[in-house]
C-alpha positions in Angstrom: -114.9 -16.9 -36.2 -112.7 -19.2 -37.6 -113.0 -19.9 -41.7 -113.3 -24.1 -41.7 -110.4 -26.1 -43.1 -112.2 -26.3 -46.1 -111.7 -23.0 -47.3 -108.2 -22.9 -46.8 -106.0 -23.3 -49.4 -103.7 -26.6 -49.6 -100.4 -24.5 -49.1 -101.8 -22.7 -46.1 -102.7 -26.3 -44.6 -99.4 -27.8 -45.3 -98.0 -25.1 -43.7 -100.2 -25.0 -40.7 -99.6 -28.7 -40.1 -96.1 -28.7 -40.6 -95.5 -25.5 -38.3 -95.7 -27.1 -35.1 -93.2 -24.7 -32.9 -91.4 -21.5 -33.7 -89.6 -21.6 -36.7 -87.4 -19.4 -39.0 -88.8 -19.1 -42.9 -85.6 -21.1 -43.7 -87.0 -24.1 -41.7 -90.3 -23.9 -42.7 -88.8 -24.1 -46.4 -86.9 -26.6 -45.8 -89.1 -28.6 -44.0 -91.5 -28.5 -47.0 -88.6 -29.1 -49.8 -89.7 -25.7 -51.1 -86.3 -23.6 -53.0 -87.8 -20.1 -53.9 -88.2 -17.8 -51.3 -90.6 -15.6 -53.0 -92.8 -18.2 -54.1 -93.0 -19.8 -50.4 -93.4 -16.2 -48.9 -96.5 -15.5 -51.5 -98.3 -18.5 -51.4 -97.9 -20.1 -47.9 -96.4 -17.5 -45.4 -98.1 -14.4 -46.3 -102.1 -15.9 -46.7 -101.2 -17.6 -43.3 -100.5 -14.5 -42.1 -103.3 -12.6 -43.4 -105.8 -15.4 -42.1 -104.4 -14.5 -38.8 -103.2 -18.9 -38.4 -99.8 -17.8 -38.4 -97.9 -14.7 -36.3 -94.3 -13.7 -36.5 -92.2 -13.0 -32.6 -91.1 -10.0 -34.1 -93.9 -8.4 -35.8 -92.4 -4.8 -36.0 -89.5 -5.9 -37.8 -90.6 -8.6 -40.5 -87.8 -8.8 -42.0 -85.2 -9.6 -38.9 -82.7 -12.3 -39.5 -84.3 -13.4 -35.8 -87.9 -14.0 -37.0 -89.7 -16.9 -36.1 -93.4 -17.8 -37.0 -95.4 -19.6 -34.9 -99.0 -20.8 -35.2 -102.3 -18.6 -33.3 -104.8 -19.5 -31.7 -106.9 -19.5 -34.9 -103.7 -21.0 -36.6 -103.9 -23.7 -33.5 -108.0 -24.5 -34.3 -107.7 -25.3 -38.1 -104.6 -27.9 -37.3 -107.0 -29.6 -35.1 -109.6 -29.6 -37.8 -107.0 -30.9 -40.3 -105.9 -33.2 -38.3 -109.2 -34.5 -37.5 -110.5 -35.0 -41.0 -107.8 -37.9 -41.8 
């Protein structure tokens, strides 16, 4: 089951509408003017993750300088509800 847009939290759906192919963390950071790495990595990247909207090409090595995130399935249906509601 998939939690409804709603309950999500605004820096999880900025980054689930922003993410819209495979990107490094650097993009993603710099896509949304964000500096600190630790901040963007607690607050956006890691609840994404969690949730299960977001998954990594290399999950057995997180930390690879090659790691790209990408949105699920899941990550795929709350987009479209976010989308939907403007």
């Amino acid at each position: 089951m998939v939690l409804p847009a709603s309950q999500v939290t605004p820096q999880v759906k900025l980054l689930i509408v922003t993410l819209t192919d495979d990107r490094s963390r650097k993009e993603l950071q710099s896509q949304l003017n964000l500096s600190d790495r630790e901040y963007f990595r607690l607050h956006f990247l890691q609840p994404a993750i969690e949730l299960g909207f977001i998954g990594m090409t290399i999950p057995n090595k997180p930390k690879s300088s090659n790691q790209k995130y990408f949105l699920t399935e899941m990550g795929k249906e709350i987009r479209n509800q976010l989308l939907n509601e403007t």
